[in-house]
Structure formats: structure tokens, C-alpha cells
LOVO-554526 format. One line per field, with one value per residue (C-alpha): x, y, z. Coordinates in steps of 0.5 Angstrom, whole numbers. Layout:
// LOVO-554526
X (X; ...)
Y (Y; ...)
Z (Z; ...)
This chain:
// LOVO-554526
X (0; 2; 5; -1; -6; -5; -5; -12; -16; -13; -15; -23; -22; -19; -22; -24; -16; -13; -17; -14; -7; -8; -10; -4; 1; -1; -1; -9; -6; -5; -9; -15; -11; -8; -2; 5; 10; 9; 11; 15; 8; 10; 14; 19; 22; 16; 15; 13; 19; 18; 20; 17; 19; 14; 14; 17; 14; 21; 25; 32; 37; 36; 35; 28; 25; 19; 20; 20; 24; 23; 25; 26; 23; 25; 19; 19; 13; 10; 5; 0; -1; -3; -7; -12; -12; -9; -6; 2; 6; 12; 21; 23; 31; 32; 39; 44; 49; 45; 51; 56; 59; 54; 51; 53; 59; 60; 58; 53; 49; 42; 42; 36; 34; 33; 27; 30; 27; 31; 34; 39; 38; 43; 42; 37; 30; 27; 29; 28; 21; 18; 15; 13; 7; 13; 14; 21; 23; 29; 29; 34; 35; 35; 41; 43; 43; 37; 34; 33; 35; 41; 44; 44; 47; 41; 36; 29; 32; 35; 29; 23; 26; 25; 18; 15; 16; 12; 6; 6; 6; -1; -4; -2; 3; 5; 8; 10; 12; 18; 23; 19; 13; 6; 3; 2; 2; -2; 1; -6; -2; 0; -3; 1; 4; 11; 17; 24; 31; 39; 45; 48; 47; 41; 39; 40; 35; 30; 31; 29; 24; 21; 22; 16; 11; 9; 3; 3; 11; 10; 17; 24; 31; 36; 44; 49; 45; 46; 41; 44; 49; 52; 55; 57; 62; 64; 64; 63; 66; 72; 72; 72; 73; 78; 72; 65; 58; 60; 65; 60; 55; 59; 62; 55; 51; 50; 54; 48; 46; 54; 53; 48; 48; 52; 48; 46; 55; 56; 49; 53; 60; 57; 52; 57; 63; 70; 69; 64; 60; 52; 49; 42; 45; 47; 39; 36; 40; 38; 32; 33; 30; 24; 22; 17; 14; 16; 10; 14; 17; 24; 30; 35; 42; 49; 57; 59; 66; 64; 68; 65; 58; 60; 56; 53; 48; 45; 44; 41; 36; 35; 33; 29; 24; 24; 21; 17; 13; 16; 16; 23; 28; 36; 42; 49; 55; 62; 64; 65; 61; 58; 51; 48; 48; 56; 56; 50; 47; 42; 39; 39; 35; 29; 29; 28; 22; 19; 19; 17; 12; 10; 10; 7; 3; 0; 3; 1; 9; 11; 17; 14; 14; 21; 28; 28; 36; 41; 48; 55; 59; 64; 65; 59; 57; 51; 46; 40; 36; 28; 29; 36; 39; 37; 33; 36; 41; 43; 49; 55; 59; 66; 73; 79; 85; 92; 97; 104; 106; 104; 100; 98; 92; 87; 78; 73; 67; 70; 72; 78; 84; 91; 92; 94; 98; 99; 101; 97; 100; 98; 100; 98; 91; 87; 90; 97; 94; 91; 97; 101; 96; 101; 106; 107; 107; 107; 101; 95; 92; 90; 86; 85; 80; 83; 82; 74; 72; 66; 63; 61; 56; 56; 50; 48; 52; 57; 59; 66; 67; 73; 76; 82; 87; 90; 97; 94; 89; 85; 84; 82; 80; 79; 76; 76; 73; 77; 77; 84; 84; 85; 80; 78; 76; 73; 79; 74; 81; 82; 80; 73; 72; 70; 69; 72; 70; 70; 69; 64; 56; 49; 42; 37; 31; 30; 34; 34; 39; 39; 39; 43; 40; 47; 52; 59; 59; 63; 66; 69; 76; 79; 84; 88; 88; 90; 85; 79; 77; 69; 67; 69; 68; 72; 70; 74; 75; 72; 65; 66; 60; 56; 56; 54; 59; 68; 70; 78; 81; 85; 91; 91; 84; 81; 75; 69; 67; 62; 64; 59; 61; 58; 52; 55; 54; 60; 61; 68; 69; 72; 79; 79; 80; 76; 80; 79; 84; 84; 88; 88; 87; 86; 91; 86; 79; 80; 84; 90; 89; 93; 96; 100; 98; 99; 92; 92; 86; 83; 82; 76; 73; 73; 69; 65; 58; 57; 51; 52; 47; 46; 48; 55; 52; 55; 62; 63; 61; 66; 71; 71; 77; 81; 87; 92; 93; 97; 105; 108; 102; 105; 101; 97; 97; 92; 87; 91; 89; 84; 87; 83; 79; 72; 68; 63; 57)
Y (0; 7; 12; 17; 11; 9; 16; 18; 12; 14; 21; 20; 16; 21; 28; 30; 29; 33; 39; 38; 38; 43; 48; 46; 45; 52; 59; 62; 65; 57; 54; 55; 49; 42; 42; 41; 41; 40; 45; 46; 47; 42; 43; 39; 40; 39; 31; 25; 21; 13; 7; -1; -7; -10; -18; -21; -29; -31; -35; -32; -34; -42; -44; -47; -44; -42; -35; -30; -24; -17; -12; -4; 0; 8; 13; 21; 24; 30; 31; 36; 32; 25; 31; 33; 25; 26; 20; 21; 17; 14; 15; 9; 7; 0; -2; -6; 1; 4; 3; -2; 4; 10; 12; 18; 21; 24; 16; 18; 13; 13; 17; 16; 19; 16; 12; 9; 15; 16; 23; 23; 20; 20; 24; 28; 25; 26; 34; 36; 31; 31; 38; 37; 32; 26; 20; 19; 11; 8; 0; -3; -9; -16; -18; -11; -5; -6; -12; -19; -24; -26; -22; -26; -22; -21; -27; -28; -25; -18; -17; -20; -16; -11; -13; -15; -7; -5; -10; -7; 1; -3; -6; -14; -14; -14; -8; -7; -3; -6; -12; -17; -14; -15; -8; -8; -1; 1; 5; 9; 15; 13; 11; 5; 9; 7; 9; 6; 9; 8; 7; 0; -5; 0; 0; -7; -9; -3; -7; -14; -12; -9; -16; -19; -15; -13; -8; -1; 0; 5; 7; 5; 10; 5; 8; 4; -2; -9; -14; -21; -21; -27; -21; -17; -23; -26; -24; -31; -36; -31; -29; -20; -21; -25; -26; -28; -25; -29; -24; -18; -21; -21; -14; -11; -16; -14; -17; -20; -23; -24; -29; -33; -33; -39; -44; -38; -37; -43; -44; -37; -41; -48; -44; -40; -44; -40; -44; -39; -44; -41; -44; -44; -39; -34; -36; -34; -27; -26; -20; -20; -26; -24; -16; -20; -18; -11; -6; -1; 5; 5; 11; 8; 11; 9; 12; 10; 8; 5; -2; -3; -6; -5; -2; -10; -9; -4; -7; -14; -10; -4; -8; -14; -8; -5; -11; -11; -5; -2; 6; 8; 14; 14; 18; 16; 20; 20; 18; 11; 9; 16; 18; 24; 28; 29; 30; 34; 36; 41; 39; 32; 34; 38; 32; 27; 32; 32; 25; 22; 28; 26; 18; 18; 25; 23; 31; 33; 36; 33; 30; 23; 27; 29; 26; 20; 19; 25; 22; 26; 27; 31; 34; 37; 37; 33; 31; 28; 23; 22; 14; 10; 7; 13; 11; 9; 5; -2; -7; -6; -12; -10; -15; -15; -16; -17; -11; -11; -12; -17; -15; -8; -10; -6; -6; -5; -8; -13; -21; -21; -25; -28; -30; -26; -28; -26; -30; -28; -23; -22; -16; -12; -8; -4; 1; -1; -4; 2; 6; 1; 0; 1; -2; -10; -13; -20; -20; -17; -16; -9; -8; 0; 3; 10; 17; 17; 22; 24; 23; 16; 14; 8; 6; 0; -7; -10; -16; -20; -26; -29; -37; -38; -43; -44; -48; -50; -53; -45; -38; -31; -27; -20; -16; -7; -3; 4; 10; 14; 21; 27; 29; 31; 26; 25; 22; 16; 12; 17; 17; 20; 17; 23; 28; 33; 34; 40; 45; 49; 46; 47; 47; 42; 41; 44; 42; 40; 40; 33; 33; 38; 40; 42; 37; 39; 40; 37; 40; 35; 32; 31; 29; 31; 23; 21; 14; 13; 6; 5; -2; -9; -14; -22; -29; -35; -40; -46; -43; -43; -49; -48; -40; -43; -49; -48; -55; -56; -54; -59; -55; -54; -54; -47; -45; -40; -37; -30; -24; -20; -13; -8; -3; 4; 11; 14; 20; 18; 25; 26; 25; 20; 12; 6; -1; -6; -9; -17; -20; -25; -23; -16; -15; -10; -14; -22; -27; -30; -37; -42; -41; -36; -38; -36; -36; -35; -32; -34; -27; -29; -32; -26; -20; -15; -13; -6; -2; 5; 10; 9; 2; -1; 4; 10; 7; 6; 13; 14; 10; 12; 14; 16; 20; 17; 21; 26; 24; 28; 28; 28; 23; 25; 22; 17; 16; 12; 5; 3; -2; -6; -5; -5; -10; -7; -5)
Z (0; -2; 4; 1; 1; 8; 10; 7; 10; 16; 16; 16; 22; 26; 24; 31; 32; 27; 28; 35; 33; 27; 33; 37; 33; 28; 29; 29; 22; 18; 22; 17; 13; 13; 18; 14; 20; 27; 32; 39; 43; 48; 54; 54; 61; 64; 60; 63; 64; 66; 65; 64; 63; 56; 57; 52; 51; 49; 55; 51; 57; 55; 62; 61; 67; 63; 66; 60; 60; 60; 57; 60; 57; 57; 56; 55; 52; 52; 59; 56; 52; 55; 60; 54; 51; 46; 43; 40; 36; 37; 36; 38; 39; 41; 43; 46; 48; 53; 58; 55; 50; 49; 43; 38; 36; 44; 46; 51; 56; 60; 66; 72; 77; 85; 82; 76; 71; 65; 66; 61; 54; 49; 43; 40; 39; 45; 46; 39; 38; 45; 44; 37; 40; 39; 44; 44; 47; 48; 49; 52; 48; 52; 56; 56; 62; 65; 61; 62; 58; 53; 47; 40; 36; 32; 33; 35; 43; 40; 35; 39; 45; 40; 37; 43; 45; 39; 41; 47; 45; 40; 46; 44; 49; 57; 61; 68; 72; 75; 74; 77; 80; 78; 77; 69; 65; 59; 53; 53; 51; 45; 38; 36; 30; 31; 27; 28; 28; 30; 28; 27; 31; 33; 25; 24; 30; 26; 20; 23; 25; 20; 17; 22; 19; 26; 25; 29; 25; 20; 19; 19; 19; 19; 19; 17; 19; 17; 13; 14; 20; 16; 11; 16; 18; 12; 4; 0; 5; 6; 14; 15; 22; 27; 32; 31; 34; 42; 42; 40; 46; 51; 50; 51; 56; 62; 69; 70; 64; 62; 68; 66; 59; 57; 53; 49; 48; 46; 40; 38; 37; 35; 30; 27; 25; 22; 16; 13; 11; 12; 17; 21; 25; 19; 16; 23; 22; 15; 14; 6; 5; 9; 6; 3; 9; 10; 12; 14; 10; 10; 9; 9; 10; 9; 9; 1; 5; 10; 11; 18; 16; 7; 3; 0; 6; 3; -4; -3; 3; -2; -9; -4; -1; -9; -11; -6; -7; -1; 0; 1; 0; 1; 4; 1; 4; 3; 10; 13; 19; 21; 23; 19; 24; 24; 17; 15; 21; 19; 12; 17; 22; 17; 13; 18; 22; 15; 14; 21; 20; 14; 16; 23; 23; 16; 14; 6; 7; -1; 2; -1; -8; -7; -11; -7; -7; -5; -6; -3; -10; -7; 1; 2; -4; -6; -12; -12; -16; -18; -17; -14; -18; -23; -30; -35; -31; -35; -34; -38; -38; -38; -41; -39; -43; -42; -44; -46; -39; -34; -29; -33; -38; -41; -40; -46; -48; -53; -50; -47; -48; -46; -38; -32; -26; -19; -12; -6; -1; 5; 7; 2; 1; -4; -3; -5; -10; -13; -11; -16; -22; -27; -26; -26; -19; -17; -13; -17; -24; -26; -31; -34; -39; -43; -40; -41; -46; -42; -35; -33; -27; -24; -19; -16; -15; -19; -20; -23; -25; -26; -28; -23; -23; -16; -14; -7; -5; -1; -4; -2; -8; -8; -13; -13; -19; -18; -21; -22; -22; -18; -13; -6; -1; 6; 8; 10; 13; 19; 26; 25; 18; 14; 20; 25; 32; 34; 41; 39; 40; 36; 39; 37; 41; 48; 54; 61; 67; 66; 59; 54; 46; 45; 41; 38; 31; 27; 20; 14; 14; 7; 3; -4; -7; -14; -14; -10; -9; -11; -10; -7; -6; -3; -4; -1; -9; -5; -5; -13; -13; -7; -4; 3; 2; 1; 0; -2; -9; -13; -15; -23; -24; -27; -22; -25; -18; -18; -13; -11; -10; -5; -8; -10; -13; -16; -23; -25; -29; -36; -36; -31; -32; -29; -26; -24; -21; -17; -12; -7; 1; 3; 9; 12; 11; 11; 15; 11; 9; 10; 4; -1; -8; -15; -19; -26; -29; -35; -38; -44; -38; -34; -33; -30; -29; -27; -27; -32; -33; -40; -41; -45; -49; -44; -43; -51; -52; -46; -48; -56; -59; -52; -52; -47; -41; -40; -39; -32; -28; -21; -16; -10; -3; -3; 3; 8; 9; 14; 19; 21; 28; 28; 31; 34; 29)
């Protein structure tokens, strides 16, 4: 159902309410018409601030007592407003960094009165939001803070802890309002239109539960969120990380839960074996396959150069929810692991006022007849598309052929030809691959179109395939496509991942004693490159029959495998060139295999399916008739690799 049919069958049912809400949220003047925008009419100082415990049903800490678990529950909402009965919707943030690590970029945590009410919530939904006829909520996740339960890193306790608080705030579920006590607490104040948001792990639970088809979800914001838990922690078989999701439960479980959880550690070890094979454990944590039951709308957000939790996330979640017919809209920066409140604060906070408005208050504000995608083209320079990917976007398949020295190919339309060898080496990255794409080196191929005529865009997934033949018996491949050219980046390999934080704070909502509207801004941090890594993608070769499944790989034998490539949108201007580049094992990226080999690709039996803003038939026109770049062109520092230390979504 479309967002404006949804919201016109929900007008008539409520006149009474809206007349009520034109009155309060409009001046005399504009009150004669429909309300386009909500307003700061309530006194947030003066907010209900409480908590309860929503019972779950689940018996998430495998003990088998029978006893379900609770979850707490942080409210604020507007006080005048539950005194004149009138029901609001709700913001909700479910999340297991409430204590543990804190959220934002000042990693702020709950603080609580002697009675155990929140005083202090960290960021800025319940300042800016609560006075403008919003309920702002913070849900400890089970096994988290003040929750019962187990951490399962994106099972049924993590999303059904969460989706039990939305039957809740709907009437289908119990409250109480302690821990352990028996008085139960009704959400009468509220009703039921509930909108969830976060970053990361917060994003990620947002889009599992979403993927229940719960009723009462209307929307949800997920920022560098994940859609399957299994490509968050490998790529095709090969391993991203050291560690798996036991180590990720136990850095956010709460003593008490950390005590008595561990049954639940050991189903996360025994069900997530290091081989990458896909398992039930990795199915129960994949939301894609379920978006045929998504209801809510979805604005999704994502850093470009995010390689915490990679751009593939966005991909497969956006296309499966396209094919769904789901209401959506998108925010693709330059940054890596950054919410937009710290790399485009102002434009983020009107847009996502405009968009809860229009979602949850069912406001006629034309944001759902907006561009739907803004993509950051340049540090704070950013672009808009009707649609994403854009019209007109077709796949173009482009070969690889070898080039008058090894390692250094060309890349056209037409079918490749010859071989190219490399022998892995770990210690190597993307980025020095791209640093050293013109010159034969041992550990990968490179493959370079000639500088483009005319500018080139390319939106959305890509993939490469490549037949390899490997001298042992496992192997990493890695595939980048890159564009080679001068250009000013977010230096997205920094600490801050695109961003510097400043001393200086901005206002946004109101604030209390307990509880400051004021946050340090932020400005960007680039830097001058001379190539920019696009998209990426890794695969271990022993999947090449069976995704799910490596097997060993008889040394010799040629293997066709597909890699995947994470979801991007990159303009690679004229006078610029594309490559492709593969190799073996990203030092930054994936564990060394057991073994070093040397993989030959076969060259007329590899290629690369990337989406192009007008097809093959743009890159022809781009590529036609090229002159050869210029000769003394001094290179620029590249981004610095990104070492790898990210572990916690």
C-alpha cells in the first residue's frame, strides 16, 4: 500500500483528532488549512519520563525455567499532551549500547533519577521530538542494561525484545511497571503509529523487525545498518573479522546477563563455525529474504566507504524491498561508519522532521514526492535522483584483456584475451594495489580503461566473475573496481571516518538540567587522492559451486566463481579511468588463508557486470576514440588504509 493511501484512509477516522492537532501545532493564521509541519508547542522540560518492563514471551536465556523475559523500557513523552487525551506516535531506538558504549558520536549513555526514570537520553529525538507531539523511546535490548535475557546478535531475543515493545505501544502485549513486579502499565497515551531509527546494531534491529510485518511499524530510519548478520561477518566463505557474534554478545551483555547466558554463547560459537559456511544460525539473522513481509517504509542511510558494515548491506535490503513494492528513500555519503547528524546535520534534522511528519502524523509535507536518493558527489556537495538506482541504469559487461606487460591490462566491451597471474600476499591491501596499478607487480592484476571522454555513472551493484586456476588447494580473491583520477575526498581511512569534531556546539530541541540539546559540531576531513576505491568485493574460491559451502580446490584445475560487489554510486569524471583490479587476500579486510597461491586468471572467461547510467552503450561513448593521459602528472597522497579495528556495529 502507498504511503499517501495509507494516510488517506486514516484521515477520515480521525477528524476530530486532526482538528485537534491543527489547532495545537498551528498558528491562528494557518490553522484554516492542512498541517504541513509539526511544532514545538509542548514543554519538554515539563515531559512524563518513566519506564516499564514489556514482556516478551521468549525464555531468551536458555535456561528453560519457563519464565519470559522483560524488557525495559525508557519513555518520554510530552505531558500536555496525555492530560487532553491526545494519543501520540512514537520514535523509538532499540539498542544494546544504552550502558555498555554509549551512542553518537559523544557516546552518550542513559542516565536515571533515584526512581529509576530516565533523566538523560542520549542523542537528540527526545529534545527535539517530544515538544513537537512525539514520544521518544529507548529500548534496551534483551540481555542489555536494565533487560532480561540473552544477546544473540540478531536472533529472535534481539528482534523479538524489540518487536514485543511495538505490540506493546499497539495493545498486543504486556507491560509492567517494574522488573519483577505484577502491576502492569498500559501505553494508552500513544496510538500505536511507531517509527523506528538507529545506527548500526540500533539500525540493524530496526530492519529485523520490519521484516516481521509487525503491525503498528510504520517506518523505519536504519543508518549503516546490516541485512543479513552472515555478510557482516563474511564475504562469500571468506572471514571479514578475527572473531564471531560471541564475542560481539559478550561486549555488550550486561553482568548479570553475561552471568547466566551461557547456553546462548555456546549456540553463538557452535552455529557460527570460522569456516563461513552458511548455517542455520546465519539464516535466522537474514532480514532480506523476509522483506516480502515488510509494511513499513524505509529511509535508509549509508556511508559509501563504510567498511564496518560494507555497502552490500544496502544492496540486496534495497532491491528485495524494491521488488516489494516498499516505500522507500536514500542517503549515500562519502563517509564511512558516520551518522548524518555528523556529516550533514541541519539538512538531516529538517529531513528527518519532515519525514516522521509525513509517516507518522500522515502530513501532506511533498517529501514523499521528493528525489528519492541524495548521493554526496564531493565533500559536502550532494546530488539528487528521482529514483535510485536512476533511470536509464542497465548493465554493462566489461572484459579484461591482457597489455603489453604483465599485470598491466586494458578494460573494454569487447571479449578478453591471454592470462594474468598473481601470487597472494597478505600484506598487501586495495590500497596499495590501487597505488601500484600501472606497474606489474606480483600480487594482482590490474585492468584500466583509457582516460574517459565524458563523465561515467555507475549506480548500484556490480559483480565479477573470474576463472582462476590456483597452485593450493584454498584461496582469497579480492575484486575492486577503482577510479584513477584526482579528486578531494572525505578521508573516510581517518579516525573519524570523514569527519572532524569540533568544541563548538549546536542547539537542536530543547534541554533540561539532565538532559543538553547541544552537541559538538562537526566539519568534514578530506583529503587530496590521486585514485578512489569505488567498490569491493572478496570470496573464498572454494565456494565457487556452492555459496554457502567451501570444499578444498585441487591445485591446477581452472574454477569460475561470481563475486559480488558491494552497492555504489560513483560519477567517474572525464579524463579520468576505471579499473578493475584482482587479487588475493585484503590485509585489512579478510584473515589470511592457510596458503599463498598463485592463481592464473583465465582472461576471455572473466568480466565484470557493472550498472552504468546508460548501459554499455555509455561506456562505448565514453571510452571512444580516447586520448592517452597525460604524461608528468605528479600523483597525490592517497587515503591511508584503514587498519582493521572495527568490530562493533
Amino acid at each position: 500500500m502507498s504511503t499517501r493511501m495509507r494516510f488517506t484512509i486514516w484521515r477520515p477516522l480521525a477528524t476530530a483528532a486532526v482538528t485537534l492537532l491543527v489547532a495545537a501545532f498551528l498558528t491562528p493564521g494557518a490553522a484554516h488549512g492542512a498541517p504541513r509541519e509539526s511544532r514545538p508547542v509542548y514543554s519538554y522540560e515539563n515531559a512524563v519520563r518513566e519506564a516499564v518492563w514489556v514482556d516478551t514471551g521468549l525464555d531468551g536465556d536458555g535456561d528453560g525455567d519457563g519464565k519470559a523475559d522483560r524488557v525495559a523500557v525508557d519513555i518520554v513523552r510530552p505531558r500536555e499532551a496525555a492530560a487532553r487525551g491526545r494519543k501520540v506516535p512514537v520514535i523509538m531506538d532499540a539498542s544494546p549500547y544504552y550502558s555498555c558504549c554509549g551512542r553518537g558520536n559523544e557516546s552518550q549513555r542513559k542516565t536515571y533519577d533515584a526512581d529509576g526514570d530516565v533523566v538523560g537520553m542520549p542523542l537528540f529525538y527526545d529534545n527535539y521530538f517530544v515538544p513537537r507531539g512525539y514520544a521518544f523511546v529507548g529500548v534496551d535490548l534483551a540481555g542489555t542494561n536494565r533487560s532480561d535475557g540473552c544477546v544473540d546478535v540478531g536472533g529472535p531475543s534481539d528482534i523479538g525484545s524489540a518487536k514485543a515493545v511495538v505490540d506493546w505501544l499497539n495493545g498486543r502485549a504486556t507491560a509492567y511497571t517494574t522488573r519483577t513486579g505484577t502491576t502492569t502499565a498500559e501505553a494508552d497515551w500513544t496510538n500505536g503509529r511507531t517509527g523506528m531509527i538507529g545506527k548500526s546494531w540500533d539500525g540493524t534491529i530496526a530492519n529485523g523487525v520490519a521484516a516481521t510485518g509487525v503491525k503498528g511499524l510504520r517506518t523505519v530510519v536504519p543508518i549503516s545498518a546490516i541485512s543479513t548478520w552472515y555478510d557482516y561477518y563474511f564475504s562469500q566463505g571468506a572471514p571479514l573479522y578475527d572473531s564471531g557474534p560471541d564475542w560481539l554478545s559478550d561486549y555488550v551483555e550486561s553482568p548479570t546477563a553475561r552471568a547466566g547466558c551461557a547456553a546462548v554463547q555456546k549456540q553463538l560459537v557452535d552455529g557460527a563455525p570460522r569456516t563461513g559456511d552458511l548455517t542455520p544460525l546465519w539464516s535466522g539473522r537474514d532480514y532480506v529474504k523476509d522483506a516480502r513481509k515488510v509494511k513499513a517504509s524505509v529511509f535508509l542511510v549509508h556511508g559509501l566507504q563504510d567498511l564496518n558494515v560494507r555497502t552490500a548491506h544496502v544492496g540486496r535490503w534495497w532491491n528485495a524491498l524494491a521488488k516489494n513494492g516498499v516505500t522507500r528513500k536514500i542517503w549515500l555519503s562519502q563517509t564511512g561508519h558516520v551518522d548524518p547528524f555528523d556529516f550533514r546535520r541541519a539538512a538531516w534534522v529538517e529531513t528527518l522532521h519532515r519525514w516522521f511528519d509525513h509517516e507518522l502524523l500522515g502530513y501532506d509535507n511533498g517529501i514523499d514526492r521528493e528525489p528519492m536518493a541524495d548521493i554526496e558527489r564531493h565533500p559536502d556537495q550532494w546530488a539528487t535522483s528521482a529514483v535510485w538506482p536512476p533511470h536509464g541504469t542497465r548493465t554493462a559487461t566489461l572484459r579484461p584483456s591482457a597489455g603489453d606487460r604483465p599485470g598491466v591490462g586494458t578494460l573494454g566491451l569487447r571479449r578478453g584475451t591471454g592470462t594474468a597471474a598473481f601470487t597472494d600476499d597478505p600484506r598487501l591491501s586495495e590500497s596499495d594495489w590501487a597505488a601500484r596499478i600501472d606497474t606489474p607487480t606480483p600480487d594482482k592484476a590490474g585492468f584500466v580503461t583509457a582516460p574517459l571522454r565524458r563523465d561515467l555513472r555507475l549506480s548500484g551493484s556490480s559483480e565479477v566473475t573470474v576463472t582462476a586456476t590456483p597452485t593450493t588447494a584454498t584461496a582469497h580473491l579480492t575484486a575492486v573496481l577503482v577510479d584513477l583520477g584526482p579528486d578531494t575526498v572525505r578521508d573516510y581511512a581517518a579516525s573519524g571516518e570523514g569527519i572532524t569534531t569540533l568544541t563548538d556546539r549546536s542547539c537542536w530541541g530543547a534541554s533540561t538540567a539532565g538532559d543538553s540539546a547541544c552537541f559538538k559540531e562537526t566539519r568534514a576531513k578530506t583529503a587530496d587522492v590521486a585514485r578512489t576505491v569505488v567498490s569491493r568485493g572478496w570470496a573464498d574460491l572454494g565456494t565457487y559451486a556452492d555459496p554457502g559451502h567451501g570444499v578444498p580446490l585441487t591445485p591446477g584445475r581452472p574454477y569460475t566463481l561470481t563475486l559480488d560487489l558491494a552497492a555504489t554510486d560513483h560519477v567517474f569524471p572525464a579524463g579520468h579511468r576505471l579499473a578493475l583490479i584482482v587479487a588475493g587476500t585484503d590485509r585489512d579486510l579478510i584473515d589470511p588463508p592457510a596458503d599463498t597461491p598463485t592463481l592464473t586468471l583465465d582472461l576471455a572467461r572473466t568480466s565484470a557486470r557493472v550498472p552504468l547510467a546508460g548501459g554499455a552503450d555509455a561506456f562505448a561513448r565514453a571510452t571512444a576514440g580516447s586520448a592517452p593521459a597525460a604524461p608528468g602528472a605528479r600523483p597525490l597522497d592517497g587515503v591511508g588504509t584503514p587498519h582493521r579495528t572495527y568490530r562493533i556495529p
